[in-house]
N, C-alpha and C positions, 0 to 999 in steps of 0.2 A: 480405273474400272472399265474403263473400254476396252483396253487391251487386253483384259478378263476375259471379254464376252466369247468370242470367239473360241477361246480353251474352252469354256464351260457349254461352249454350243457343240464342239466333238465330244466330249464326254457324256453331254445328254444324246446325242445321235446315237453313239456306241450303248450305250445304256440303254437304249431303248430297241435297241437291235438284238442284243441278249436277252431284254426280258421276251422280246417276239421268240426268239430261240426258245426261249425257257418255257413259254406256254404254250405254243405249238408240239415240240420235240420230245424235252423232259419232263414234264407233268403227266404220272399218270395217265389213265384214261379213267372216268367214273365209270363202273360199272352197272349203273343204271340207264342216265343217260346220253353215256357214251362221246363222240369229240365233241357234240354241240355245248356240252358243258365247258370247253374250254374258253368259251366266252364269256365265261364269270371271270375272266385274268382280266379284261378290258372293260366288264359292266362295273366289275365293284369300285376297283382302283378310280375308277371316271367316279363316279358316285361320292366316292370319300375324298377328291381331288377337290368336283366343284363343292362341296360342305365345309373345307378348308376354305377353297377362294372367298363363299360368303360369309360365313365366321370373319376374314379378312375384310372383306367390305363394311363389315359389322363395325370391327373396332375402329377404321379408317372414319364411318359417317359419326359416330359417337365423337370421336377425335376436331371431327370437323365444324358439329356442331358447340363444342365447349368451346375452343380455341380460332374457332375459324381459319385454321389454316388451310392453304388452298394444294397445299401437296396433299395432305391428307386427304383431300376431296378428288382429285388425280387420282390416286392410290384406289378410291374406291369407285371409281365408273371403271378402271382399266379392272380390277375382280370382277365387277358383276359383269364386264365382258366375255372376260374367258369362264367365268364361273358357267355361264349360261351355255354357252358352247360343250363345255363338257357335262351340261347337266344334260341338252340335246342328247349327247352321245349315251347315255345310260336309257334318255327314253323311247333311242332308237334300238340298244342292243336287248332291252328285257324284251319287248315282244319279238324279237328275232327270236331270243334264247325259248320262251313262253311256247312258240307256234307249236312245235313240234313234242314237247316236253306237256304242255296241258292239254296240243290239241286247240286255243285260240289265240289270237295275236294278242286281245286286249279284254279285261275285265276289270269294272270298277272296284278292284281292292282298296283296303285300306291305305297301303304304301304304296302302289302306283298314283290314286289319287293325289294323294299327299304331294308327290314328286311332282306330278302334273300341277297343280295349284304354285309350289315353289318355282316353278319353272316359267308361269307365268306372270308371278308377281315380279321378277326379277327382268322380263322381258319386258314390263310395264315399266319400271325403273328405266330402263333405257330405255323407252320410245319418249317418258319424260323430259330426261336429258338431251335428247336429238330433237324435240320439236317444239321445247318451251323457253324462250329467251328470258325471263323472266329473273329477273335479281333474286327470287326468292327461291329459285327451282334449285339448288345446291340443298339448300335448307330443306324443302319437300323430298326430296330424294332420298335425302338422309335419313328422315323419317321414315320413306317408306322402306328403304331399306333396313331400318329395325324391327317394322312387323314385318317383313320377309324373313330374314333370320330366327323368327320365331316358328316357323316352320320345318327349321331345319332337325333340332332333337325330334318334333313330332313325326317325322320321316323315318328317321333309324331305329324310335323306338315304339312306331308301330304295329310290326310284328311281335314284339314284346307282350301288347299289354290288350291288344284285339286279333279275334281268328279270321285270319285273312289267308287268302288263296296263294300266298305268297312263300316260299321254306323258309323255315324258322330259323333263328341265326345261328349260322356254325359255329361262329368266333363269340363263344362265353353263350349264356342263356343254358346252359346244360347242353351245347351243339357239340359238333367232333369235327374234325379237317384234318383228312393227311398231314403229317409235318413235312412234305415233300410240296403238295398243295400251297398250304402254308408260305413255305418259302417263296413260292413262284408269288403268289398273291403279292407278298411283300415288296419281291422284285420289281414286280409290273407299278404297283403303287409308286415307288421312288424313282421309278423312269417317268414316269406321267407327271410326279410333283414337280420333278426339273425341269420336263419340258414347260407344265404350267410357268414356271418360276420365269425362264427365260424368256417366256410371251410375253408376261407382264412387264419384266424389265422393258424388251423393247419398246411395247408398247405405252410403258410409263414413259420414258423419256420421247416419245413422240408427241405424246399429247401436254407435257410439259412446252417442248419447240410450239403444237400447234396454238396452244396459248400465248406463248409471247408474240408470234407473229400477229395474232388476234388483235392484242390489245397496243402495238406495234401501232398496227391501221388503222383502229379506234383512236387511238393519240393521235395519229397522223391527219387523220379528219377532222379530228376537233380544234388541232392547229390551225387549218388552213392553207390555203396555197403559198401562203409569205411569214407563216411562222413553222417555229423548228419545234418540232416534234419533242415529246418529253422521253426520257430514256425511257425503255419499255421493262415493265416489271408484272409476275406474275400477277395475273387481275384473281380475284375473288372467285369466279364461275365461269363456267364454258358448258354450252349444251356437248355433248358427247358427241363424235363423230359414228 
């Protein structure tokens, strides 16, 4: 697998340098509102990236909580990492996209709120992980990370079902998209998943290493200065770095 990573780290590079081609270059232009539209190649794809990552954390903390297994709890602090990062990235590109196009950076819509609430409940999630030692915080997390997750359909499908200042969905609802559009969307979406993909790799097996060192040290301690430390095996929890 290791020797994987590195192929799959130029392929995500190159893939990700086409789709920048692709939505720059070859993507139409909207006729309404013109290149600034073409930050929907980078808002949506980020959008449905981190929706993945937390659906991912989702089944990772359910996984964690039946089983206790502690990869699975690894699995899901390294999603709501990057999930949050690229949920950032969507709540920093709508009012970019928004300024110009409505005329204000930000208005309490339905689905901006929504996004903002997800965003925070998932940032709350890790500030748990990072500053609660507690034997039980793996267990808390997981929970909260299942009413965060419940945020997430309420997200995508509230322009659906309330009028909000937000356009109504191209992709099905009765919407329309260039099939050139289309394509680019798609593109940009599977360069982003990969790169998501390969974060978390790394970042899963990092946090795996920072675990056994952890509990490495914590056995080393408990030994003493004149007894031998017990082989080091992944422990149960680790606050998130």
């Amino acid at each position: 697998m290791k020797r994987l990573f590195p192929i799959l780290s130029v392929i995500t590079a190159a893939l990700l340098a086409y789709a920048l081609y692709q939505a720059l270059v070859v993507a139409p232009t909207e006729r309404t509102m013109g290149d600034v539209q073409r930050i929907f190649y980078y808002h949506v794809p980020s959008a449905w990236t981190a929706f993945l990552l937390f659906l991912t954390n989702l089944v990772a903390s359910i996984v964690y909580l039946i089983r206790r297994n502690p990869k699975a709890d690894a699995v899901a602090v390294v999603c709501a990492e990057v999930g949050v990062v690229f949920c950032t990235v969507v709540l920093v590109t709508g009012p970019i996209w928004a300024r110009p196009v409505w005329g204000i950076w930000w208005t309490w819509d339905v689905r901006l709120t929504t996004t903002l609430v997800l965003w925070l409940i998932y940032v709350s999630y890790l500030v748990l992980r990072r500053f609660s030692d507690s034997a039980q915080t793996p267990m808390l997390a997981a929970v909260l990370a299942i009413f965060g997750a419940l945020d997430v359909p309420l997200v995508y499908f509230s322009i659906w079902f309330f009028r909000t200042q937000h356009p109504q969905p191209v992709i099905g609802g009765g919407g329309s998209l260039d099939p050139r559009m289309w394509h680019v969307l798609l593109i940009n979406w599977l360069a982003f998943s990969c790169f998501a993909f390969m974060v978390c790799w790394s970042r899963f097996r990092l946090e795996l290493l920072q675990r056994e060192v952890e509990h490495a040290h914590a056995m080393a301690s408990l030994a003493g200065p004149g007894g031998a430390p017990a082989k080091p095996s992944l422990p149960l929890h680790r606050s998130a770095s």
